[in-house]
PAZARO-524144 format. One record per residue: x, y, z of N, C-alpha, C in turn; residue in three letters. Coordinates in steps of 0.1 Angstrom, whole numbers, plus 2048, in hexadecimal, padded with zeros to 3 digits. Atoms other than C-alpha are relative to their C-alpha. Last residue first. Layout:
<nodes>
XYZXYZXYZALA ...
</nodes>
This chain:
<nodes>
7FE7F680DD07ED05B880F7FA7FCUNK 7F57F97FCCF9EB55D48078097F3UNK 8027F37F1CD8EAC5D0808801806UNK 80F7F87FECE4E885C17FE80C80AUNK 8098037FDD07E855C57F38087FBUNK 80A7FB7F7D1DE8E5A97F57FA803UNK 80E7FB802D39E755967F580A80EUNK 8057F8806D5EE7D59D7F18037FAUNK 80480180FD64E665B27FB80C7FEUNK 7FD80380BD6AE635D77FC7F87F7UNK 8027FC80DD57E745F480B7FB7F6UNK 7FA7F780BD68E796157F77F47F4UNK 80580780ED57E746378028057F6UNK 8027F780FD6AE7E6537F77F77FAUNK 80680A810D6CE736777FC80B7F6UNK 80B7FD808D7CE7B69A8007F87F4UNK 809807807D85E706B77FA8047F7UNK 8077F980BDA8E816C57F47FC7F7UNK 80980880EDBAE816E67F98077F6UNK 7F6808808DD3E936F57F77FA7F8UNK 7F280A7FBDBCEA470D8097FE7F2UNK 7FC7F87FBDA1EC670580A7F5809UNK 7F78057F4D87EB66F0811804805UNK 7F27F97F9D73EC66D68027FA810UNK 8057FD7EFD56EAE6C6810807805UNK 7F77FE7F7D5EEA26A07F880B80CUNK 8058037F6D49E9A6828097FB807UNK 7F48017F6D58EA36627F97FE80BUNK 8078017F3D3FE9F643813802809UNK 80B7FD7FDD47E9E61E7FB804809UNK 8037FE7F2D6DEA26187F08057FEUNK 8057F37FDD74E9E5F27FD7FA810UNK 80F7FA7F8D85E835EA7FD80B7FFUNK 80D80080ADA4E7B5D27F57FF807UNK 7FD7F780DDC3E8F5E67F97FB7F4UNK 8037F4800DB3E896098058077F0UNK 80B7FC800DAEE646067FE8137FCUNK 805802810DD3E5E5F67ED804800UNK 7FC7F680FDE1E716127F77FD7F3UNK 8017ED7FDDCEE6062C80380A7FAUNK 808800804DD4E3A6207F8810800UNK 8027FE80DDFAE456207EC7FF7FCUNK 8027F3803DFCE526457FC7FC7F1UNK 7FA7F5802E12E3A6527FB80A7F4UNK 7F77FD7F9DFFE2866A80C80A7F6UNK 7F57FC80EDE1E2765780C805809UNK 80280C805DC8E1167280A8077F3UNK 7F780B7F8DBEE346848007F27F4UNK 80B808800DC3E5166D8007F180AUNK 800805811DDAE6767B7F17F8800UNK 7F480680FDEFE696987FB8007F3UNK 7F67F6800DD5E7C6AE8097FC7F5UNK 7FA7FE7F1DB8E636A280B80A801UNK 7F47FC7F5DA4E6468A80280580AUNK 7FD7FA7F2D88E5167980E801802UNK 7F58007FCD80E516537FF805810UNK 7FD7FF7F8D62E45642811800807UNK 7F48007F9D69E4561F7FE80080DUNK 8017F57F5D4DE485FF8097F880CUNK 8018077F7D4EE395DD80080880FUNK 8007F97F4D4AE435BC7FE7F580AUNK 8017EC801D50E3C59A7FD808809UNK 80D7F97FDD58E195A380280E7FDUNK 809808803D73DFE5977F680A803UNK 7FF802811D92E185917F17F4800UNK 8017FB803D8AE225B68017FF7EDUNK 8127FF802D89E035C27FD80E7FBUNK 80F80980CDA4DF95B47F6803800UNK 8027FE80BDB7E195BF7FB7F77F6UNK 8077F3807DABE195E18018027EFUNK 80C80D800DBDDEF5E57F38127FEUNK 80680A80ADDBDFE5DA7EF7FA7FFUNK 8017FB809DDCE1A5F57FD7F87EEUNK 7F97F27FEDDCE066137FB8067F1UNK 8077FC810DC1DE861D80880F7FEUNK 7FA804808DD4DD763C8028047F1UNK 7F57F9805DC2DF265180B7F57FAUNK 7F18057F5DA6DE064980E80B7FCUNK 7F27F8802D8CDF76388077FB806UNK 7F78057F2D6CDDA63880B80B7FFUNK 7F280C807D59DE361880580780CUNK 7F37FE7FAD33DF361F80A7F47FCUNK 7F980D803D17DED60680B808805UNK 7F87F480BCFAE0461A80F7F57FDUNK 805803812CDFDED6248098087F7UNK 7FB80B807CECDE86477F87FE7F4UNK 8037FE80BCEDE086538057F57FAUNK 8077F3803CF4E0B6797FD8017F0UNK 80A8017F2CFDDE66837F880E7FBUNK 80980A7FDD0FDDB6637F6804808UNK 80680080FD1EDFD65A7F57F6802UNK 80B7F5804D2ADFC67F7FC8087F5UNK 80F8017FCD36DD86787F980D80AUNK 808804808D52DE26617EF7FE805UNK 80180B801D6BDF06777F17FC7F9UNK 7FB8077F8D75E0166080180680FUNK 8037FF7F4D5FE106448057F480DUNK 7F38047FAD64E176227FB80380EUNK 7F97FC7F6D42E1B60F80B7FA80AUNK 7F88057F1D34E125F1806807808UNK 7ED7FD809D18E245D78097FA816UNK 7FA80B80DCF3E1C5D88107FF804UNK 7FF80A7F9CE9E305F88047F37F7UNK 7FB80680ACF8E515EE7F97F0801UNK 7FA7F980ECEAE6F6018037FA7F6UNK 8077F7805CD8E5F61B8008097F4UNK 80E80B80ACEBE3A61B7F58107FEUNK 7F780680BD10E526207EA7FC7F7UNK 8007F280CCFFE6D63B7FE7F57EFUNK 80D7FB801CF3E4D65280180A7F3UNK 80580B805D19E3E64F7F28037FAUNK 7FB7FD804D24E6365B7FB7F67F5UNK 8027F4807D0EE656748068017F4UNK 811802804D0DE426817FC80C7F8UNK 80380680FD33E436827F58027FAUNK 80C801801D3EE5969E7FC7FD7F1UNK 7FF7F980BD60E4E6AC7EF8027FAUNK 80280B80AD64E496D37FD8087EEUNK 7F38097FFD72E586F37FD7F47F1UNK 80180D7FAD4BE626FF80C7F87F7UNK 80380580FD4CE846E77FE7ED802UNK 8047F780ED46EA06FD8017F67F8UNK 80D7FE7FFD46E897217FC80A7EFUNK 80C8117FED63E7B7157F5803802UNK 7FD80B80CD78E987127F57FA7FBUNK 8097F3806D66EAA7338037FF7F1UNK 80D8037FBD7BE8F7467F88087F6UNK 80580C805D99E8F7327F4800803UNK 7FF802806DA0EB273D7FB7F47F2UNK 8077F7800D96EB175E7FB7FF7F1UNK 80C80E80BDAAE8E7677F78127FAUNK 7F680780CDC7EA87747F57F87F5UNK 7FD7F8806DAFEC07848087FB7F5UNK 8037FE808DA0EA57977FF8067F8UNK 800813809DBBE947A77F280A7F2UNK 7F47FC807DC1EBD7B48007F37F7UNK 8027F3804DA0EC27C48097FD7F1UNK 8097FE80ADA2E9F7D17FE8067F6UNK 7FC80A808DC0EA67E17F97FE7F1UNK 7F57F780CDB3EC77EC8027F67F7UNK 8097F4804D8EEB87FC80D8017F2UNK 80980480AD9FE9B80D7FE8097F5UNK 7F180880BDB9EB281C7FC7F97F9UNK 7FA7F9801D99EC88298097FC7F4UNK 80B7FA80DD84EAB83180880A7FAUNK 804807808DA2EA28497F47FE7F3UNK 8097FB808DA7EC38598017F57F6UNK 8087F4800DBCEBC87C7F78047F6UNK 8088027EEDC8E968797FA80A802UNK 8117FE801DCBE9B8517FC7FF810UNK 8038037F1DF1EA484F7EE803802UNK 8027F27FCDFAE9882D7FB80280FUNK 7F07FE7FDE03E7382480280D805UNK 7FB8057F4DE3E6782E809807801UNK 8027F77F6DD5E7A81080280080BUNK 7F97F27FCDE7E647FC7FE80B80AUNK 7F77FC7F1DD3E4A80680A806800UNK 8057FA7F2DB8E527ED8077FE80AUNK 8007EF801DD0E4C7D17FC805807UNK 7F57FB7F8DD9E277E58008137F9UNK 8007FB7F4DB4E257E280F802805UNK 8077F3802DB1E2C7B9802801818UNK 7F97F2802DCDE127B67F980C802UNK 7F47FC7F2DBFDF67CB80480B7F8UNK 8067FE7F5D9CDFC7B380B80180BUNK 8027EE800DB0DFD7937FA802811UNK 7FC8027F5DB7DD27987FC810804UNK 7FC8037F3D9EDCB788808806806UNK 80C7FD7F7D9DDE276A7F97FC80EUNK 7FE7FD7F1DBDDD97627F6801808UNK 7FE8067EEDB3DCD7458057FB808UNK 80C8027FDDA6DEA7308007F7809UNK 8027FE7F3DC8DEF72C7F780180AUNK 8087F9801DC9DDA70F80180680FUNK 7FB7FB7F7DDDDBB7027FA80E7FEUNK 8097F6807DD2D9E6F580580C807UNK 80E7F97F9DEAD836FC7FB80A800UNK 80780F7F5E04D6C6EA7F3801804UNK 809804807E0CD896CE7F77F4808UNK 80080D802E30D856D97F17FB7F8UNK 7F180180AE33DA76E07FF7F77F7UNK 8067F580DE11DA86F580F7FE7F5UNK 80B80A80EE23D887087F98077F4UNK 7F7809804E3DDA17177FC7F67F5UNK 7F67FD808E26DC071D80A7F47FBUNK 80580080DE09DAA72680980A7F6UNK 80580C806E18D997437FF8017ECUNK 7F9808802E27DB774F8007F67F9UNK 7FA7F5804E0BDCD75180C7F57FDUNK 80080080DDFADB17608088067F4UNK 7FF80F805E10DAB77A7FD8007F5UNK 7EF805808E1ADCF7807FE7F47FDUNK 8007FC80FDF0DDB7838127FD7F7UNK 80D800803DE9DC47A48018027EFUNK 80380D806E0BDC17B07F57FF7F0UNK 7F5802807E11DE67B87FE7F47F5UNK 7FD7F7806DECDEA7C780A8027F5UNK 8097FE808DEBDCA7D47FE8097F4UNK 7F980E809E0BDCE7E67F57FF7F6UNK 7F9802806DF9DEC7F480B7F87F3UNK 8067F880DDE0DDF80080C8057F6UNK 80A80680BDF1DC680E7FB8037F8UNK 7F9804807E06DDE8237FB7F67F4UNK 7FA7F4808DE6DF082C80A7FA7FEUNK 80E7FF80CDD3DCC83680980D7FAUNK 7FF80E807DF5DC084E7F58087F4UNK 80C80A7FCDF1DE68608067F47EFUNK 80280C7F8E0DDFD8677F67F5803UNK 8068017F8E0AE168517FE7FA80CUNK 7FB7FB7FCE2AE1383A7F7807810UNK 7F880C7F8E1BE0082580780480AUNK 80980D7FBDFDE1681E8097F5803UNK 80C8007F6E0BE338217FE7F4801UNK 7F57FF7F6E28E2B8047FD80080CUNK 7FA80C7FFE0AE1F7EE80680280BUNK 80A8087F4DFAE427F87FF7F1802UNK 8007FB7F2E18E517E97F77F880AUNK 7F280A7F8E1BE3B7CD80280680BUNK 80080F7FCDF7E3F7C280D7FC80CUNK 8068027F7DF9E637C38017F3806UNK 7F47F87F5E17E677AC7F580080DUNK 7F0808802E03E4D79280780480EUNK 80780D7FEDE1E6279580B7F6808UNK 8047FF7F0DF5E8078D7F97F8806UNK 7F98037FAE06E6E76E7FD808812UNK 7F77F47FCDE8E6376180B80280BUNK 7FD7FD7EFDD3E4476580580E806UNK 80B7FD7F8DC8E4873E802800810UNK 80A7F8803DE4E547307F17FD80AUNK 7F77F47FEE03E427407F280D801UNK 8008007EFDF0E2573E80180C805UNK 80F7FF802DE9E29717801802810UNK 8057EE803E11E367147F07FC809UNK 7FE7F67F3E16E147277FC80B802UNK 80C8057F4E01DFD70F80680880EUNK 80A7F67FEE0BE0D6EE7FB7FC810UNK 7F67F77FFE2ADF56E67F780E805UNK 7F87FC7F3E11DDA6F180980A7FEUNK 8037F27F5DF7DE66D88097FB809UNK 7FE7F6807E06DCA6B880080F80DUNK 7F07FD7FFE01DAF6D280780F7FBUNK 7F97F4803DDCDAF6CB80D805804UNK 7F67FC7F8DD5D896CA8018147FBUNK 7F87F8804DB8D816B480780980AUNK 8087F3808D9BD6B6BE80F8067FDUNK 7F17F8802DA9D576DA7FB80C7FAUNK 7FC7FC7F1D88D3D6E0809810803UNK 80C7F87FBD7ED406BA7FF802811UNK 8017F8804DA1D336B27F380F805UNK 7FD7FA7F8DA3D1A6CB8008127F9UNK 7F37FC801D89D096BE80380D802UNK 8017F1809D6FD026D780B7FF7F8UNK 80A80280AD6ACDC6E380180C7F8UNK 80180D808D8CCD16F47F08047F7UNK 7F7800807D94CF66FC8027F27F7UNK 8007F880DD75CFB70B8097FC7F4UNK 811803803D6FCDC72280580B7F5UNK 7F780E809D9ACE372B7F37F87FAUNK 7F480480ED90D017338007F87FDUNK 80C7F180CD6BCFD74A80B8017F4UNK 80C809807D85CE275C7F58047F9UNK 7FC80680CD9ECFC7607F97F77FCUNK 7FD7F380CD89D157728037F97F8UNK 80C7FC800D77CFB78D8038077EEUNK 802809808D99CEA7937F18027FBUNK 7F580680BDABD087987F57F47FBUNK 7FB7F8809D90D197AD8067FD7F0UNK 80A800807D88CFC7BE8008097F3UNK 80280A809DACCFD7CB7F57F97FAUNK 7F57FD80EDAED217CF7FF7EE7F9UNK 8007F3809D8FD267E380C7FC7F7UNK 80D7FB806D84D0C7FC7FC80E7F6UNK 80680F800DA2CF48027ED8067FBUNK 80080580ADBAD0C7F97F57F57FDUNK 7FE7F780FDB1D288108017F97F8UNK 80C7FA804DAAD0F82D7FD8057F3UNK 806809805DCDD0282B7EF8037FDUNK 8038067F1DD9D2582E7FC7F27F6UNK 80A8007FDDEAD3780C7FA7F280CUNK 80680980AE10D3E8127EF7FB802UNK 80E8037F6E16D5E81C7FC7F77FCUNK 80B809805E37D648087FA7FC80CUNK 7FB80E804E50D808177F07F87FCUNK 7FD80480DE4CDA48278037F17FAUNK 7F37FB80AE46DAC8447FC7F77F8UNK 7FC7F1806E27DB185580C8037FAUNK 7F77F37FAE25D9786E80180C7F9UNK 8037FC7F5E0ED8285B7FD80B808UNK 8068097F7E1DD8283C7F980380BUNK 7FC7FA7F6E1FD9B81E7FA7FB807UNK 7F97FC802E1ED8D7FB80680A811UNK 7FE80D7FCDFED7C7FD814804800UNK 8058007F2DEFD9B7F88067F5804UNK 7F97F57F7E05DA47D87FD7FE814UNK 7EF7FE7FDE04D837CC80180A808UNK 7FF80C7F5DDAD817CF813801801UNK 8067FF7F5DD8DA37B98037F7810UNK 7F97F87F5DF0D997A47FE80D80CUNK 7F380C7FCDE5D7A79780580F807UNK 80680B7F8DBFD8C79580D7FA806UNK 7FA7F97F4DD3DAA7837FC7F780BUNK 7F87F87FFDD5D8E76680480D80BUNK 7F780A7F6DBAD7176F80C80B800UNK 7FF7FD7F2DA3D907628047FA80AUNK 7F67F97FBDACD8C740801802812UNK 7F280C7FFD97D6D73A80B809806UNK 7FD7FE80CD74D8173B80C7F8807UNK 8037F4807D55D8075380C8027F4UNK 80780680BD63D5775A7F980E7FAUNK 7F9807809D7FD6576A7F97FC7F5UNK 7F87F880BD6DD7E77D8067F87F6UNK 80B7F5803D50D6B78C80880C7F5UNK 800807807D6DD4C79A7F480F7F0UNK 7F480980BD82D607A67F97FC7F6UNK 7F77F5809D65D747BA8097FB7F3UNK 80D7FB80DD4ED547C280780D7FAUNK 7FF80A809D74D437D17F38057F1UNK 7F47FD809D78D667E37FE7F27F6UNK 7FF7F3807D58D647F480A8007F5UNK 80E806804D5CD3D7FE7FF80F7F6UNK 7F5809803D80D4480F7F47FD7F3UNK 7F97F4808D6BD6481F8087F77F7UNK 80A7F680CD50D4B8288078087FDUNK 80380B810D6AD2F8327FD80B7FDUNK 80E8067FED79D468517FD7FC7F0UNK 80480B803DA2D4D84B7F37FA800UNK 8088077FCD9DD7085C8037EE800UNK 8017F67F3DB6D898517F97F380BUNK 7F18037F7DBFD728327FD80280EUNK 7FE80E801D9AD6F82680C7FC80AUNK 80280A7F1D96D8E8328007F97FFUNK 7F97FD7F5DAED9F8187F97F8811UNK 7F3807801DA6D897FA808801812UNK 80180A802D82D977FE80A7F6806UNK 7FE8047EFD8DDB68047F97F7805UNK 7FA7FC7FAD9DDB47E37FF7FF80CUNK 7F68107FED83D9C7D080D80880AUNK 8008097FAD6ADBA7D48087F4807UNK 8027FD7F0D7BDCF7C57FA7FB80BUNK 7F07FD7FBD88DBB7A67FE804810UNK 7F780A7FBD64DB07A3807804807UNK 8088047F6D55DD379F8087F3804UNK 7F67F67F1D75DDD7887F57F980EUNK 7ED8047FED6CDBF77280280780CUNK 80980B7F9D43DC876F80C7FA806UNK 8047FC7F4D4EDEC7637FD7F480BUNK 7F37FA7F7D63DDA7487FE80980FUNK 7FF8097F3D4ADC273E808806807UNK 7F280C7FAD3EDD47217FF7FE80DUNK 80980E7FCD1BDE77138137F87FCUNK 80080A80BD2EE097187F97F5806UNK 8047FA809D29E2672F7FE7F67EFUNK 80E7FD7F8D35E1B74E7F28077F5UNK 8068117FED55E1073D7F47FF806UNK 80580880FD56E3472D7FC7F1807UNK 80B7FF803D53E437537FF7FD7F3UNK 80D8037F9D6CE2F7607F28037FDUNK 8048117FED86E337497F77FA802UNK 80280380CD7EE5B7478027F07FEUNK 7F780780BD87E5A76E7F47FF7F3UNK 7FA7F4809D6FE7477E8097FA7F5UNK 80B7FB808D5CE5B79380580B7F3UNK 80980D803D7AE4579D7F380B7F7UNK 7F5804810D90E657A77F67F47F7UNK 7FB7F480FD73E737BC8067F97F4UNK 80A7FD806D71E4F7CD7FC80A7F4UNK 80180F80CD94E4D7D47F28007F4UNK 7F17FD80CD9BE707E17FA7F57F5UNK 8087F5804D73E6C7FB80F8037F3UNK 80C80680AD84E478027F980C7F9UNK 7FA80380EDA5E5880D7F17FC7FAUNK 7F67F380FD94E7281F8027F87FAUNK 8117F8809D7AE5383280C80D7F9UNK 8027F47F7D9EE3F83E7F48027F9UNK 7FB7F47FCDB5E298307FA80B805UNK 7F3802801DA9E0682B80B809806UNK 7FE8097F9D85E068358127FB804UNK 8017FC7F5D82E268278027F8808UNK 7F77F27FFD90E1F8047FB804812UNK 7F67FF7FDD82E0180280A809807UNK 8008047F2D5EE0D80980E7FA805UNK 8017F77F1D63E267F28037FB810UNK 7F77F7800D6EE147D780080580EUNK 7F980A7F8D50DFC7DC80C802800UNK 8058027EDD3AE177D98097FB807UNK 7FA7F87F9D4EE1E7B680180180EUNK 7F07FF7FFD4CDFC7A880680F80AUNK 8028077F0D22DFF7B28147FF800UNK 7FF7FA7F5D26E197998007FD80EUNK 7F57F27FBD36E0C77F7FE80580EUNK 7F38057FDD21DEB78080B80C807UNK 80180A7F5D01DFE77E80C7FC807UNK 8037F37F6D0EE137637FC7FB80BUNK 7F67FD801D18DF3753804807807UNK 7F78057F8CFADE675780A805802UNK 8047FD7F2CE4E0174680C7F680CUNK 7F57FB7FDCF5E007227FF801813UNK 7F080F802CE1DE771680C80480AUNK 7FF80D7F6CC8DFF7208067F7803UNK 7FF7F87F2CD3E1F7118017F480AUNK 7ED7FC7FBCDCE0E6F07FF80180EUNK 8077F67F5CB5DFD6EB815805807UNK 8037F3802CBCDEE6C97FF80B80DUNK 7F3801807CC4DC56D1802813801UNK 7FF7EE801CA5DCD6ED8098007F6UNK 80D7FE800C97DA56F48008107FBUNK 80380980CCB6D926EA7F280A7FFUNK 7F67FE80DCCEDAE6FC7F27F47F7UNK 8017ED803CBDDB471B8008007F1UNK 80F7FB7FECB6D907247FD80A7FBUNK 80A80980DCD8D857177F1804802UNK 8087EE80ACEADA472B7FA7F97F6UNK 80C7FB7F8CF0D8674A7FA80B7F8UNK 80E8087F6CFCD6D7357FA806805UNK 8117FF808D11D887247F67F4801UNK 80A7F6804D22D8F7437F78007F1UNK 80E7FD7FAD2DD6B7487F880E801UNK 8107FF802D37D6072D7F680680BUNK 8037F07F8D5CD6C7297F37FF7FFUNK 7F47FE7F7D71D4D71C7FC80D80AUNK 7FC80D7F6D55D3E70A806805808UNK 8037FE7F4D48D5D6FA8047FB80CUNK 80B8057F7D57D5B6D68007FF812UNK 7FC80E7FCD6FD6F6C67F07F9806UNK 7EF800802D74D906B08017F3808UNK 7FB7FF7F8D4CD8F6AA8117FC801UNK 7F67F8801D30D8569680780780DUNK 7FC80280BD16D6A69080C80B7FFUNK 7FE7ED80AD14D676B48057FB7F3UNK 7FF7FF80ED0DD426BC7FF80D7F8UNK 7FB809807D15D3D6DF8048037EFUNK 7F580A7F6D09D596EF8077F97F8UNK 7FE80A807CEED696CF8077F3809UNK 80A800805CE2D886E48017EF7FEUNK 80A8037FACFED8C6FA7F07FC7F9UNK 7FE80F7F6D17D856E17F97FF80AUNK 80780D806D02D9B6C78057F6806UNK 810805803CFFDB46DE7FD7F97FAUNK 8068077F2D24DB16EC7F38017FDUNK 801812802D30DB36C58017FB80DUNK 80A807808D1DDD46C48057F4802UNK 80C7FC7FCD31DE76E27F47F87F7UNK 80280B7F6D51DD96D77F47FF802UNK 80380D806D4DDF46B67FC7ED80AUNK 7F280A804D45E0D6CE7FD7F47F5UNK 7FC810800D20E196C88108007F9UNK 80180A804D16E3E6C88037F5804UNK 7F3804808D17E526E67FB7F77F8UNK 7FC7F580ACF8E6A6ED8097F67F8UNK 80B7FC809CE0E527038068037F3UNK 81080A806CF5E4071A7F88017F8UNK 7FC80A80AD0DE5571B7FB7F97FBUNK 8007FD810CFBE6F72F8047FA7F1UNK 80E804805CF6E5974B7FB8067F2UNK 80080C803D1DE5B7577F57F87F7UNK 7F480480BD29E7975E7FA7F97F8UNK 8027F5807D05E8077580A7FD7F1UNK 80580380BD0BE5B7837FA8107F7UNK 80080B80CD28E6478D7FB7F77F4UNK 7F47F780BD22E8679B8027F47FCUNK 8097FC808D04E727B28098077F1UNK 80680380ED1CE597BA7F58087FCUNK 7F780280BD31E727CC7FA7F77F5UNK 
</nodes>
């Protein structure tokens, strides 16, 4: 199975252009501290680009390579899928989980980008049966494990105290005996893992927050996406993913073992805390909000999908019931999968940007978000397109220049960043449409890009 994943997976590397995130992790890995650009500073998420500083100060240009960890990360996240999944519920469910794991479109973009999001799920899985022998056992070195887990994800990015709190609730959430009620953590457990933890975590905070401001710590709340943050669930887990989960949740507490009720809880916990969290504070603008992370806790969800297959009768042809499940998880992701792999889930600028400085290289260009103008053609005089910038702010610049040119990405609803449609009308009824650059995909989704042309004066060697 990791050979099919890294098959999915290695072509990215080469073909996809550059996310906009994807540049302001090479100049935060490059620069650390003193990136000259970027939506925040590092402090609160340093430790993966500490370790892509070597790559990144010595290669800024080398995409594929930058891009190598991640793929790395991804794939060791899926091993460690596996080994949950078998250790938990069986070798079928781990061969359900696994599959699902390499075929998820999630999975294979975070394995695909220069981010931290492949490096998250690796944690998360870890820190699970981590969490679980810690309890099972109480011995220091699993109390010791889980304290270098905690502490390895929190500081890789800030979001991942959020399925992290409900990862450790959920397990802690079913005693001893196997019912139900608060487990409270041992004296061991606090004395070599949660209360270093705390005073390890907040004293690195309360060091930042007294020297950074908090502005450049924070960066810009995205609140605005919590009314989007179920649909996005909805979409990328899918709802046969979803109807699996809660079967092989229902297995897995229902098993008879302390570690499969746990799991479980985990599982439930894991992605309702945050989910929670960030739907209520997202509103409020408090906290950033993204379903990108969950990406811890995804590993107990991908094995309560492999323990669906428990729920069928696998005693006589378990490879078999493995096999359909499977068959059938991967029929639903099919769609999306083969998506992504045609256009890698993103917008293509470098071509469109590249066309503008070849055909016009004097004359301005509209382009949001702004620093892939910067990164891929930085001598051509780009102007920021905030989607604050609506129809007024086209017709100065259009009464100040006799030409100008447009990057446009969309999405299914439209343009993205013109919610209702006016910057898009006014483009299409004084442009011309130069370019279109779009890849056919076969989900819901939609990445494409135009390039429109306005003014009435003619390019050079063009009629």
């Amino acid at each position: 199975m990791l050979g099919v994943a890294l098959l999915l997976r290695l072509p990215g590397l080469f073909s996809f252009d550059l996310w906009q995130d994807e540049i302001y992790s090479i100049y935060e890995a490059k620069y650390l501290y003193h990136s000259p650009i970027g939506p925040g500073g590092m402090e609160l998420r340093p430790l993966y680009f500490l370790l892509m500083h070597p790559l990144a100060d010595a290669w800024p240009k080398a995409d594929a390579l930058l891009r190598l960890p991640a793929l790395l990360f991804g794939l060791a996240g899926i091993a460690a899928t596996w080994f949950l999944a078998r250790r938990y519920a069986g070798r079928p469910a781990a061969f359900v989980a696994t599959a699902t794991v390499a075929l998820l479109p999630l999975h294979i973009g975070a394995s695909q980008m220069i981010r931290w999001i492949s490096l998250v799920y690796l944690i998360g899985a870890m820190l699970i049966h981590s969490v679980l022998r810690a309890m099972e056992t109480d011995e220091r070195r699993h109390h010791l494990a889980t304290l270098g887990l905690v502490l390895a994800g929190s500081l890789t990015h800030i979001t991942f105290l959020l399925p992290q709190t409900g990862l450790v609730l959920g397990a802690h959430l079913i005693r001893d005996d196997g019912r139900f009620g608060f487990r409270r953590p041992t004296v061991r457990a606090l004395l070599w893992c949660w209360l270093p933890y705390l005073a390890l975590l907040g004293g690195y905070y309360a060091v930042l927050f007294a020297l950074v401001p908090t502005e450049r710590l924070l960066g810009d709340a995205t609140g605005g996406a919590a009314g989007r943050l179920l649909p996005a669930v909805f979409y990328h887990l899918t709802p046969a993913l979803m109807a699996a989960a809660a079967v092989g949740t229902w297995w897995l507490a229902t098993a008879g073992t302390n570690a499969g009720r746990r799991m479980a809880a985990m599982a439930v916990l894991g992605l309702g805390v945050p989910l929670l969290i960030m739907q209520l504070a997202g509103m409020r603008d408090l906290v950033p909000v993204s379903v990108l992370y969950l990406s811890a806790a995804l590993p107990a969800f991908f094995v309560a999908c492999g323990a669906a297959v428990n729920a069928l009768d696998v005693a006589r042809h378990p490879a078999r019931s493995a096999g359909v499940l499977a068959l059938i998880l991967a029929a639903a992701l099919m769609p999306g999968t083969v998506s992504h792999l045609l256009d890698g889930s993103r917008f293509e600028f470098r071509q469109p940007l590249q066309a503008v400085e070849r055909q016009d290289p004097g004359a301005t260009v509209l382009v949001y978000p702004i620093i892939h103008a910067r990164w891929e053609t930085p001598d051509l005089d780009a102007v920021e397109f905030k989607p604050s910038r609506g129809a007024p702010f086209l017709d100065s610049l259009r009464a100040a220049h006799d030409r100008f040119w447009v990057v446009v990405p969309l999405r299914r609803m439209g343009m993205a960043g013109d919610g209702s449609g006016a910057k898009l009308r006014w483009i299409q009824r004084h442009c011309e449409l130069d370019g279109a650059y779009r890849h056919p995909r076969f989900d819901f989704e939609r990445y494409d890009t135009e390039l429109y042309r306005c003014g009435d004066t003619p390019v050079a060697g063009r009629p």
